[in-house]
MARPALUM-979555 format. One record per residue: residue in one letter; x, y, z of N, C-alpha, C in turn. Coordinates in pm, whole numbers, plus 50000, padded with zeros to 5 digits. Example, Ala and Ser with C-alpha at 12.3 -4.5 7.8 and 13.67 -1.06 7.14 Angstrom:
<atoms>
A513194943150780512304955050780513204967050780 S512854977550708513674989450714512905000350787 
</atoms>
This chain:
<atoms>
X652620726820525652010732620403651430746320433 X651350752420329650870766820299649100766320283 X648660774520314647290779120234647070791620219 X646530791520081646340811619987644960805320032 X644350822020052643110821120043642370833619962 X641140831819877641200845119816642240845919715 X642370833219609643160837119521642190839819413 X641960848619346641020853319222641590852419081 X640930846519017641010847018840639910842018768 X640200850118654638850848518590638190833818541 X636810839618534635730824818505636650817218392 X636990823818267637430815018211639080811018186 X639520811718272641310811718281641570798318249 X642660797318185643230783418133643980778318268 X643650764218239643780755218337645850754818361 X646190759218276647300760318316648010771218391 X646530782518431647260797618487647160799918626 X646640784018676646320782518822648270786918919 X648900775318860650170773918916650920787518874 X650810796318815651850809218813651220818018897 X649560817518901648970826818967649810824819126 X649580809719202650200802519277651340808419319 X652610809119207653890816119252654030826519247 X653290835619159653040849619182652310856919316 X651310848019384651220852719486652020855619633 X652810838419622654030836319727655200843819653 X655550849419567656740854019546657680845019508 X657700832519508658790826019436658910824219329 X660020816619323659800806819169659260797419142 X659100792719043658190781719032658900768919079 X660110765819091660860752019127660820751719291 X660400759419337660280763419505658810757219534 X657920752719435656330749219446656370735219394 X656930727519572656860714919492655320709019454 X653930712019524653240711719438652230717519504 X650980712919487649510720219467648100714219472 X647310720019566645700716719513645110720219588 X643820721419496642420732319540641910727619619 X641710733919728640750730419892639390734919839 X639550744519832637750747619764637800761119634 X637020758119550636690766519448634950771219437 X634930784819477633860793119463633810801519408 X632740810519336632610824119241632170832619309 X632250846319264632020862019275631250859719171 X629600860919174629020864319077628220882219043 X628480890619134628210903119161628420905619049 X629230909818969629640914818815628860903218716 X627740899918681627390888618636628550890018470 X628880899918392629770904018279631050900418299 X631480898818467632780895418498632890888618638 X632570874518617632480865718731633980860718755 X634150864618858635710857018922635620845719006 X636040839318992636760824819063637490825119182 X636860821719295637990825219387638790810619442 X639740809019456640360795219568640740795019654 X640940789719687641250781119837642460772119814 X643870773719810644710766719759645870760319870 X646250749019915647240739019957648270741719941 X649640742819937650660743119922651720736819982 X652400726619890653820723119928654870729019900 X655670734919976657320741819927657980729219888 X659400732119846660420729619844661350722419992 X660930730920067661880731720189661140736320255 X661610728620409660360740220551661380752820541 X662420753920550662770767420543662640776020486 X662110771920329661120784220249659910785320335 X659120770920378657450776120442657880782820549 X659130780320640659080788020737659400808820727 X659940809820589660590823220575659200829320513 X658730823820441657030824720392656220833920487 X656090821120565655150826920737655450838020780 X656980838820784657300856320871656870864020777 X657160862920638656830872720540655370880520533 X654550866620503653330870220519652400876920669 X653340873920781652670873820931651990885620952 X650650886320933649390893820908649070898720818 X649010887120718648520889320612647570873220590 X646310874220644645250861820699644990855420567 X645350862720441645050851220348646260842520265 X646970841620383648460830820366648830829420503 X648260812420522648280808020687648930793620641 X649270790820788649450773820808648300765420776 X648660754520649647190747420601646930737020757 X645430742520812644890733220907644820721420886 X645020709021046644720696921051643400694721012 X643040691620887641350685020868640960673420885 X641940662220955641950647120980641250647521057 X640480636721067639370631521201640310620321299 X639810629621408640430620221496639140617521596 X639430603121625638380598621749638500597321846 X637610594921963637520597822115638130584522127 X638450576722096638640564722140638480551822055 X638920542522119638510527422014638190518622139 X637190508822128636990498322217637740486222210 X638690488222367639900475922364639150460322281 X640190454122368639430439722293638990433622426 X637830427722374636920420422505636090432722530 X636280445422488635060451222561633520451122566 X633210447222665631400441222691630700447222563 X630060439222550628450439022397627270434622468 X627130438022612625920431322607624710446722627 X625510455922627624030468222603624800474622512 X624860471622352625390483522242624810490522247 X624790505322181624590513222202623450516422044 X622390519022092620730520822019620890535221918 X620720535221754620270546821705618780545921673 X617930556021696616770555021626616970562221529 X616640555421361616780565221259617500563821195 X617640561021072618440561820967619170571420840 X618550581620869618920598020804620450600020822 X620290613920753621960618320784622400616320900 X621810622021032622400624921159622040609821205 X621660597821177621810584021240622380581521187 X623330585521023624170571920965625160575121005 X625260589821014626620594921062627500587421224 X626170590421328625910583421482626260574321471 X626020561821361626130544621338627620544321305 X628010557121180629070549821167630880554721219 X630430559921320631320567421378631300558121523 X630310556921555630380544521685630640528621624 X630380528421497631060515421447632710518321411 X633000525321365634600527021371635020532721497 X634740529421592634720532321702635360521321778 X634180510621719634180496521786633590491621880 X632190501121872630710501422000629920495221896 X629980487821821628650479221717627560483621757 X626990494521692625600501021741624240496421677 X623350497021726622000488621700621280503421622 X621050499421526620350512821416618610503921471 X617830512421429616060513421443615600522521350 X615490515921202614570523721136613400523221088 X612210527521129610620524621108610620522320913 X611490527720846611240520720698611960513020641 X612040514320534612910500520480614000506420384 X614670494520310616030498320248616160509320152 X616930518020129616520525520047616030523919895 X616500509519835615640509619736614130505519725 X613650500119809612680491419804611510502119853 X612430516019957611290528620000611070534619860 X612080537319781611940543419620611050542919598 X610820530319553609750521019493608170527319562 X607980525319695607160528519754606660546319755 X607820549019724607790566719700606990569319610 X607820565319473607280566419375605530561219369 X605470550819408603890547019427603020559619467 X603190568319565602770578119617602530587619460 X603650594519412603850598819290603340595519152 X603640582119148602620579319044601140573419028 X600670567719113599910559019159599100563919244 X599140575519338598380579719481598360572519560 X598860561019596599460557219710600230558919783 X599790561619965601160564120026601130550920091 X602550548320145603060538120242602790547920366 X602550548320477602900561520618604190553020637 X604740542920631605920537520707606850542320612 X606690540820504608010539320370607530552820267 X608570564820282608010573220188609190585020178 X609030598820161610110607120135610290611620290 X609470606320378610320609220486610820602720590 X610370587320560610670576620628611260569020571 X612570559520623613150551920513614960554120523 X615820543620494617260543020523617570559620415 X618380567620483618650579220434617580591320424 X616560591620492616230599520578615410604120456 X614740618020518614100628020374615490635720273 X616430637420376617510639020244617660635220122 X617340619320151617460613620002616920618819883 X615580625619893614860628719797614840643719818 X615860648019810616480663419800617100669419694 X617820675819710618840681119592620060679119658 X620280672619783621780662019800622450677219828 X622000687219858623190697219940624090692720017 X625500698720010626350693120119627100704620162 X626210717720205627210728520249625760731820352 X626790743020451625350742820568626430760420652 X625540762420727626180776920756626460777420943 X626490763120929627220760621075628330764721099 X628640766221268630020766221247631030757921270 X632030755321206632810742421187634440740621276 X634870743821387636010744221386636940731221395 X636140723121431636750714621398637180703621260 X636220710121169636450705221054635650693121034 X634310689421101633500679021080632650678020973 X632980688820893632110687920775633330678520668 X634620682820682634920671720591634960657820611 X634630652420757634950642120779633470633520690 X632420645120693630970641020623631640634220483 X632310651020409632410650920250633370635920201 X634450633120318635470623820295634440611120279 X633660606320371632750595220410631880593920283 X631510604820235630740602420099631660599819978 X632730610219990633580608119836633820589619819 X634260585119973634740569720020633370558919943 X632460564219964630970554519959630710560719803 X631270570219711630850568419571630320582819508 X630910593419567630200606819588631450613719488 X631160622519406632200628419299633350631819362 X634750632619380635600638619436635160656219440 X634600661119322634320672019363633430679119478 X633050672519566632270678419628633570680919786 X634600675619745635650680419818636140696619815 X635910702419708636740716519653635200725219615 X634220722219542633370730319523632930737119615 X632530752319628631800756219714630270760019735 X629860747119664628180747619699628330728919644 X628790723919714628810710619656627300702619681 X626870692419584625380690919619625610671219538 X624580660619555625080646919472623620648919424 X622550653419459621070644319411621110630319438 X619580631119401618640618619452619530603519433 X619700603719264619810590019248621360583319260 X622500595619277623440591519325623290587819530 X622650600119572622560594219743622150578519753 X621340570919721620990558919678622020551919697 X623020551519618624030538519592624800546219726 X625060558919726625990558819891625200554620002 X624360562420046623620553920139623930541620157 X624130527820065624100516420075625400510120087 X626130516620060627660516420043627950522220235 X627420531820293627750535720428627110523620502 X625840518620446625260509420556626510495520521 X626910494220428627800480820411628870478520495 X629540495920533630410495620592630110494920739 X628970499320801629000497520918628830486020942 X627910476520901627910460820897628740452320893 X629480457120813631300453120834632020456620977 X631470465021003632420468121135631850461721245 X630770457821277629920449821339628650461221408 X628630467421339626970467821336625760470821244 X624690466521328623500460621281622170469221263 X621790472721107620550481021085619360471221085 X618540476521183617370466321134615790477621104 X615660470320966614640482720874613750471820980 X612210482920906611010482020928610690477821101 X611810484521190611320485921303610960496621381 X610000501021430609220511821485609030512221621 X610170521921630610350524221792608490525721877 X608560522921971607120527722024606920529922157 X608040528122225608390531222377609820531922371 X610510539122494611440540822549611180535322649 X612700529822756612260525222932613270529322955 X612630536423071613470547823155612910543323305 X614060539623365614240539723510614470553823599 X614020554923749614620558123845613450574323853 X613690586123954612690597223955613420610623900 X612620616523905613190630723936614430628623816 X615430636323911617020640623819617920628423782 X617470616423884618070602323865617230595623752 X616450602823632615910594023563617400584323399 X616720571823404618040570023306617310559923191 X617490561923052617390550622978617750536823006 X616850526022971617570513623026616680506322882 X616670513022813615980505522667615430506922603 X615030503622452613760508122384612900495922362 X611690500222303610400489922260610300491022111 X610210483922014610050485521861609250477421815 X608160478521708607660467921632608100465821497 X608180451021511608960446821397607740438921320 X607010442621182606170431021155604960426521228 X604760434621331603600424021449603910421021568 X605300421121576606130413821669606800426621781 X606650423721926607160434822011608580429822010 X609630442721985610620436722016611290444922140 X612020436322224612970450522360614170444922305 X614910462122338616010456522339616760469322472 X617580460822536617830467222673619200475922640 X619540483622655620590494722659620600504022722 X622080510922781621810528322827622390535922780 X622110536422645622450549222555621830549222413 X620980556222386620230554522262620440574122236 X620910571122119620250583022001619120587321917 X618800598821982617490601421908617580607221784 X617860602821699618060608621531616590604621450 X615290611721503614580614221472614580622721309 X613960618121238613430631021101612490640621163 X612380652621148611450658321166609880657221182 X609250646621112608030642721065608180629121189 X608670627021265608560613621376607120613621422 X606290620521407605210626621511604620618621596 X604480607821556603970594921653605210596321791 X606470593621731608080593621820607660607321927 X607640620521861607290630421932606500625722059 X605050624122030604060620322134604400610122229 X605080600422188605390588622252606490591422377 X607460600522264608470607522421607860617422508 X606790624522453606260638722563605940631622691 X604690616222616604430610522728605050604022819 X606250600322771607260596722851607520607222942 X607700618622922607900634323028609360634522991 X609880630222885611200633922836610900648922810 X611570658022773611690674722851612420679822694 X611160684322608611240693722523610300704122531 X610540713322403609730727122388609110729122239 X608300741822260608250743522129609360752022065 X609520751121952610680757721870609420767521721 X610270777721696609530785721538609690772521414 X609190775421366609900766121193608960776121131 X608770772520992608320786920884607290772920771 X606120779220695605020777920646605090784320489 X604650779420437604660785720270604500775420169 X604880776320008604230771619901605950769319849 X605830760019736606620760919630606790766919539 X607630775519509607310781419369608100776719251 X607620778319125608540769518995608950787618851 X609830782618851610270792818722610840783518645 X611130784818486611770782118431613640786518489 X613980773418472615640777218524616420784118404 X615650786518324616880795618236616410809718281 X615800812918319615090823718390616380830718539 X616370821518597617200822018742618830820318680 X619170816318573620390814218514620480827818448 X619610832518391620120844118311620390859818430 X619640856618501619400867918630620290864618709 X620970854018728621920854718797623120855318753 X623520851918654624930850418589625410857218422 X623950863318410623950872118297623860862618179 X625320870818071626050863117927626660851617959 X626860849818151627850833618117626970821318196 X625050826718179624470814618186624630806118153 X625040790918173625100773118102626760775418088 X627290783118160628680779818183628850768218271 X629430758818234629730746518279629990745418457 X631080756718496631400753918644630590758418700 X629690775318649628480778818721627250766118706 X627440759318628625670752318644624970754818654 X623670750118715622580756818714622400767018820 X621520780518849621780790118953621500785519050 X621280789519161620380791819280620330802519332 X619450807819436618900824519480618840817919637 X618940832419697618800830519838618190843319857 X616960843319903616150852919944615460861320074 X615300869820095614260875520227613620884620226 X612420888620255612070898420235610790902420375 X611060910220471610590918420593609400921220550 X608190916820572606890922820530606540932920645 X605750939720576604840952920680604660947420758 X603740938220761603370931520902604200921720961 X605590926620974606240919821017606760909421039 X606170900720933606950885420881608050887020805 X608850876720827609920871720771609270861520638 X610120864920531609560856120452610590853420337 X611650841720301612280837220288612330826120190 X613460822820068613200815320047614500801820089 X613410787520071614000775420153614130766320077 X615510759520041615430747819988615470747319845 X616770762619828616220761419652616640754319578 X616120743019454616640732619402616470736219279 X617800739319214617690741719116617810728818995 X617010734418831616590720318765616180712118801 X615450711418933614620701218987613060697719008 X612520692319092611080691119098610810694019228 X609410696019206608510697019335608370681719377 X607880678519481607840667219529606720665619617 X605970654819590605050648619749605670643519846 X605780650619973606680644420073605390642220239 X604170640720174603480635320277603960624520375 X603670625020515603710608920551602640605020665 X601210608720575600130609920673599080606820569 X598610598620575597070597420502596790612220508 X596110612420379594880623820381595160638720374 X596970638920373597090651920395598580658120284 X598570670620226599490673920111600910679120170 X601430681120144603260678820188604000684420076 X604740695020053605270693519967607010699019991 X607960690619858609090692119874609960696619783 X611000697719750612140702119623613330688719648 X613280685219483614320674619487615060679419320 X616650673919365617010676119233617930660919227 X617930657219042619190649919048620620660919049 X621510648819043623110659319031623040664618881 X622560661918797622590666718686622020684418711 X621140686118823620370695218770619490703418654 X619100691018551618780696018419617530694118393 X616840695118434615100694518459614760711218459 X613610711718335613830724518306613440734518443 X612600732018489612510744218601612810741918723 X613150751618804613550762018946612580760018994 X613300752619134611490757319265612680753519393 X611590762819477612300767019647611130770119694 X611210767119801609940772519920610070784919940 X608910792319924608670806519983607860805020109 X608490804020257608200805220368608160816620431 X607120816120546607180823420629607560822720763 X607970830120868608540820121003607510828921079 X607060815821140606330813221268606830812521399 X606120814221508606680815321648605720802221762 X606010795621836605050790921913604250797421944 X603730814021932602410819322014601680819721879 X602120817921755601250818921622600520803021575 X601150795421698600240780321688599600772721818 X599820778321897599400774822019597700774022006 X597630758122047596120756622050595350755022167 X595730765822286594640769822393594200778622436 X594400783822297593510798322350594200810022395 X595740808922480595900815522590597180827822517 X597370832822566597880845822485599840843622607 X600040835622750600910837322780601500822522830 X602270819222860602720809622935603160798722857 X604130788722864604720781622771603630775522718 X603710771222562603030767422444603360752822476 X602570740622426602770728722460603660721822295 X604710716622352605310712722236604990702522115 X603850699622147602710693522059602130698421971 X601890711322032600800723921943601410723321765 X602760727421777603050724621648602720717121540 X602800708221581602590692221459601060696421470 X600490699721534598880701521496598820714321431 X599280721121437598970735921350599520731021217 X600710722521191600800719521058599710708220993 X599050700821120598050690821032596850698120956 X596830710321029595340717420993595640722220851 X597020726920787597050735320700597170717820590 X598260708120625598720700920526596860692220514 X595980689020596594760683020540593750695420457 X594030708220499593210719520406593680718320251 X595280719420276595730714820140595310700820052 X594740690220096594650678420115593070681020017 X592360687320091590630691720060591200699719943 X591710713719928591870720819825592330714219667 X593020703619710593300698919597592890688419534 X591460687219626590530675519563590900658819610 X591470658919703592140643919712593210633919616 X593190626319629594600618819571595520622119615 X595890632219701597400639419712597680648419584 X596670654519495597130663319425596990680119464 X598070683019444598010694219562597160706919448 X596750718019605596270729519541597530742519463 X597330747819380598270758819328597700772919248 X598490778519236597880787819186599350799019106 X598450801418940599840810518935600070821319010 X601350827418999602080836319101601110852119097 X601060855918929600440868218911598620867618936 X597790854618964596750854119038596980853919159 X597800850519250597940847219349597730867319401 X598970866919333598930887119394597520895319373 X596750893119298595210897219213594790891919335 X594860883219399593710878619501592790868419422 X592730858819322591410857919205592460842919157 X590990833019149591330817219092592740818518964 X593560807118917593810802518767592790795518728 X592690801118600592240795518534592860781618450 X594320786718394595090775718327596180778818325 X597800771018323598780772418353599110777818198 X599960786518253601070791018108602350781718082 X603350797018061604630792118054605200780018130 X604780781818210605440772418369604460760918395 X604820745618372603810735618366604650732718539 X603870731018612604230726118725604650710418740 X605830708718819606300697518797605860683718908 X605120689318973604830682819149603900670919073 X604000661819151603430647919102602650638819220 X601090635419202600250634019116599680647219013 X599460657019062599010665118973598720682819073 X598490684219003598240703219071596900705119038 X595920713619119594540716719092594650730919102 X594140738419047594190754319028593170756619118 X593210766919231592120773319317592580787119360 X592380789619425592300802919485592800800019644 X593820803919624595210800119782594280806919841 X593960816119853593610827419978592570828319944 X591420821619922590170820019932589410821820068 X588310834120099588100836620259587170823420277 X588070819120454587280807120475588160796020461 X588450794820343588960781520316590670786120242 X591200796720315592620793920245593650786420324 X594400783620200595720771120230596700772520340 X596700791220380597760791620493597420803520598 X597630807520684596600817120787596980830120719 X596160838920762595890850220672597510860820680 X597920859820773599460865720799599980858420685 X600600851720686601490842320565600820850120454 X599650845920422599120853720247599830861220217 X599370874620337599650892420287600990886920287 X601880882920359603210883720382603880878020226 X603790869620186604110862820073603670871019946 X602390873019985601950884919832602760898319856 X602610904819921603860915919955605500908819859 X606150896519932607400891719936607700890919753 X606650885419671606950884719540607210892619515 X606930902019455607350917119428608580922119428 X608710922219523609790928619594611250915119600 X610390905019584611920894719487612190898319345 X611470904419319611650903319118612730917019158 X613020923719242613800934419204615140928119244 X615430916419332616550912619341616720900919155 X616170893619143615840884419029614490888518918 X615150894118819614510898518728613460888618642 X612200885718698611240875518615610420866118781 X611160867618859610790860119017609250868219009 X608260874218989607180876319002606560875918882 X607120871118760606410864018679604870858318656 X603840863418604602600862118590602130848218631 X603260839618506602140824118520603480818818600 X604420818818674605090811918781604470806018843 X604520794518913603350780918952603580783719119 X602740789919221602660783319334602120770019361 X603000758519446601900747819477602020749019608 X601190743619706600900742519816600550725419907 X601120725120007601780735820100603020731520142 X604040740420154605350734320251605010735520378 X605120727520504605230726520614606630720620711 X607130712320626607700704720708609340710920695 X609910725520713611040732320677611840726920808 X611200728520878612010721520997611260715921163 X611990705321235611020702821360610630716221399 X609160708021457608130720121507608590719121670 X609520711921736609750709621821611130709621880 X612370709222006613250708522021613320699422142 X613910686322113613830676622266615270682522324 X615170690722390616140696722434617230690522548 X618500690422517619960685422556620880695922635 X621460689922703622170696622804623930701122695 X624780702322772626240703122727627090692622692 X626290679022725626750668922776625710654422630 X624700668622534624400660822483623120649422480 X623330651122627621830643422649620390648822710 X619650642822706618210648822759618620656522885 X618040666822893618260675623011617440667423160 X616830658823097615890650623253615830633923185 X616950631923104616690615623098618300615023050 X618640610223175620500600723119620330590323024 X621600589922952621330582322870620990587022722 X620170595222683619180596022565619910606822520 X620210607222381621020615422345620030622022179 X619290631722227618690638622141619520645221997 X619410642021899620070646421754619730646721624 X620370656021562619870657321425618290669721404 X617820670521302616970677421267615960673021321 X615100662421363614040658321462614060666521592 X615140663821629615450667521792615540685521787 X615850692221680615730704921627617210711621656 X618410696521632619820705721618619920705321530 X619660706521374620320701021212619370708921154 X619980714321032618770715320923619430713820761 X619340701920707619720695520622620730685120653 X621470677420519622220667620545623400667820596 X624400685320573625350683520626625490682020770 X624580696520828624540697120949624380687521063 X623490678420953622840668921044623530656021078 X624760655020946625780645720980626660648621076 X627290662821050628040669221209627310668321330 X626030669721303625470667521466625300650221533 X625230646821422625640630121436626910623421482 X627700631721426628960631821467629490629721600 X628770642521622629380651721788628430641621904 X627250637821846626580629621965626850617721973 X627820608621880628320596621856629660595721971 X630390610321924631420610221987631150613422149 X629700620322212629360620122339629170604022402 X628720597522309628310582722340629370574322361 X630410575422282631350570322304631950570422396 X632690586522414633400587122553632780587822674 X631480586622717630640579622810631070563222810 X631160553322707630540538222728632650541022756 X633130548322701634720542822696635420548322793 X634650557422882635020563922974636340571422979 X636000581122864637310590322827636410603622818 X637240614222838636920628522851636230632622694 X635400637822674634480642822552635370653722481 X635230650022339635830660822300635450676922278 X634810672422280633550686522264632160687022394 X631690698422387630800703322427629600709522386 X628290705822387627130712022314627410725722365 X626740736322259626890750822272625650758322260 X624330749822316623150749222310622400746422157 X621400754822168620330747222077621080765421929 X621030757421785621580766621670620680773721635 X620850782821571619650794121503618860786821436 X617740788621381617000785021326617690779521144 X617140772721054618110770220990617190771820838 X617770774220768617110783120641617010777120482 X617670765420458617830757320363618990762920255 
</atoms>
């Protein structure tokens, strides 16, 4: 087969002008095209008056001797190539009779553990899942309690729980990794399989929301259970056991509580598919002397616009065009004082979210359904931080302790916690007070959507503000100077709430080439906890790749891949 790439026609072209465009590009006739279909469909929205369509198109000839006369024709001309193998292939399968008596351990149930589970279950290594919450409907439930009610669960909430903090996202499924092997479709295929739109095969910003991830999630855990292995909720890792000194150190098991109850279970190969928010997990491995660092992650607020606002600024006269949907923005802006300040996680038609998982302290998140039709826009406006901007000893040189992090975010998420009066209703403030320096008084246009409730104060109040004084200037500077990319983004009564913290691990349990702890065999650090992932796709490819390290270790076949160290920082 053929692939065009960069085939362009307009937003609104009739569905029948795909296939001439098709033979007009290859030069044939149309009886030479035995047939057709879209790999991916994305827009040119630069001309918002004249948005083009671009594809990504498949092709079957007639005859290999047309695809072959094709190829010479086109030969350097890169947007008409041989359509790539995108099939997944695996390291291996486990003969029959092969030993079960140490399967192989995930901690975690998120993207990058379901992925780990179910790639070593079609494998035929029946892997032992460990997730400290419970099923994904029954965490809902418990979510929502938080949300409506002011109750949190710390075990069961938006960041603990089968399907990870993804679940209560806006269900993105595109990521700016790099892919050569094509492990992102093996993600998109695994979801379309478990109940996920076929479109998120061809779109190029494909996304499911909240309440469709739900029924897949449960549909992936069915299948691994079928294959023979075993999730067991509400267990909470709380030790690792690691044998031997020095460079000979090796996993030989984990410790979990189940209910009250200690449970071991002996193995030498466990995955660490930590969520970001593990923090107890964190501490528990430092003390182990398992061998991480600190890593940057970035600090900031939510902000809310009306989404017809971000629809009209982005796409002009063909806002609520059906294939565009609702917008989204991707932002940055270099402050004087030299912050980066960015926006993360933009969910469009969606809500703000409580994504605490700590007594006493405010959290906040962006979730959308697939509908996207919830009237307003919100994304994190972050700032990025460095380990010497949280380091808590004082000392101006020498490595930062990879702990420091999770404590520089407790200080800001319990200030937020105080600012907003308790319950978990967070502090906010509109956008055009925020820049004034000076309290709200009362919300306008923009009713904030974050749930239990929003308290109006004064973010940058001396003494008692929500985020260190760098972030402020940096962010009050950054508005501004967004409204000239998005016309209305500095909007008077636009709702800051506060605080985002949790954009990504504050930490990296850092892995060799090979995948595993650089000073513990065995332990195979992954996903966004461990600080390789940042969101669901990524985090399923990185699930992937450490499933497939595990494997060809227990099956004793050559790896297909190789870690290529630790990825850039990752931006939502």
């Amino acid at each position: 087969m053929l692939r065009i790439t960069e085939l362009r026609l307009p937003l609104n072209h009739a569905e029948g002008e795909l296939r001439p465009a098709v033979v007009q590009r290859l030069g044939i006739q149309d009886a030479d095209l035995k047939s057709f279909h879209v790999f991916r469909r994305g827009y040119d929205a630069r001309k918002k008056t004249n948005i083009i369509l671009s594809y990504t198109i498949d092709c079957e000839l007639a005859t290999e001797a047309l695809e072959s006369a094709l190829l010479a024709r086109f030969q350097g001309d890169h947007q008409i190539r041989v359509t790539p193998d995108t099939s997944y292939k695996f390291v291996g399968h486990a003969p029959a009779g092969f030993p079960q008596d140490k399967r192989p351990v995930v901690i975690g149930f998120g993207p990058c553990g379901i992925f780990a589970a179910l790639i070593l279950a079609q494998m035929g290594l029946r892997p032992i899942v460990l997730e400290r919450g419970k099923q994904v409907r029954e965490r809902t439930k418990d979510t929502w309690g938080l949300w409506r009610k002011q109750q949190l669960n710390p075990e069961s909430n938006v960041q603990f729980g089968e399907g990870g903090a993804g679940t209560f996202s806006d269900g993105k499924l595109y990521s700016q990794i790099s892919d050569p092997r094509h492990l992102t479709r093996k993600v998109l295929t695994e979801f379309v399989k478990a109940g996920a739109p076929e479109e998120i095969l061809f779109v190029s910003k494909p996304h499911i929301g909240t309440f469709r991830l739900v029924s897949m999630v449960e549909k992936i855990r069915e299948d691994i259970e079928a294959l023979g292995g075993e999730i067991r909720f509400q267990h909470h890792v709380t030790d690792v056991l690691i044998e031997g000194e020095g460079d000979q150190r090796h996993v030989r098991g984990v410790v979990a509580e189940f209910l009250g109850q200690r449970i071991e279970l002996r193995t030498d190969h466990v995955v660490l598919a930590l969520g970001h928010s593990a923090r107890d997990t964190f501490t528990m491995l430092h003390g182990r002397g398992v061998y991480m660092e600190a890593k940057p992650f970035s600090i900031g607020y939510r902000i809310e616009h009306p989404q017809s606002i971000i629809d009209r600024a982005r796409f002009g006269p063909n806002a609520g065009h059906e294939i565009l949907g609702a917008a989204d923005y991707k932002l940055v802006h270099h402050a004087s004082n030299g912050r980066a300040v960015y926006s993360f996680c933009m969910c469009p038609g969606g809500t703000v979210v409580a994504a605490t998982s700590e007594p006493n302290r405010v959290v906040t998140n962006g979730m959308s359904q697939y509908s996207r039709n919830e009237r307003n826009a919100n994304a994190g406006i972050v700032v990025a931080i460095s380990p010497q901007d949280y380091r808590q000893d004082g000392q101006t040189e020498g490595p930062v302790s990879p702990l420091d992090g999770m404590a520089f975010q407790r200080i800001w998420e319990s200030r937020a916690y105080e600012l907003g009066g308790g319950g978990y209703i967070a502090p906010g403030s509109l956008v055009g007070d925020f820049v004034k320096r000076q309290r709200s008084s009362d919300f306008g246009s923009v009713m904030p959507s974050y749930k239990p409730g929003v308290n109006l104060v004064d973010l940058a109040e001396p003494g008692r503000g929500s985020l260190p004084d760098y972030c402020l200037d940096a962010i009050r500077e950054a508005l501004p100077a967004f409204e000239k990319q998005i016309k209305g983004f500095s909007m008077p009564d636009a709702v800051l709430t506060g605080v985002e913290t949790r954009t990504s691990s504050p930490l990296r349990i850092t892995r060799g080439r090979d995948y595993q702890s650089l000073n513990v065999q065995g332990l195979y650090p992954a996903g966004e906890g461990a600080g390789y992932a940042g969101g669901i796709m990524s985090a399923g490819v990185d699930g992937i790749e450490v499933a497939e390290a595990v494997g060809a270790s227990m099956l004793g076949v050559p790896p297909v891949a190789q870690a290529k160290g630790a990825p850039p920082e990752f931006k939502g």
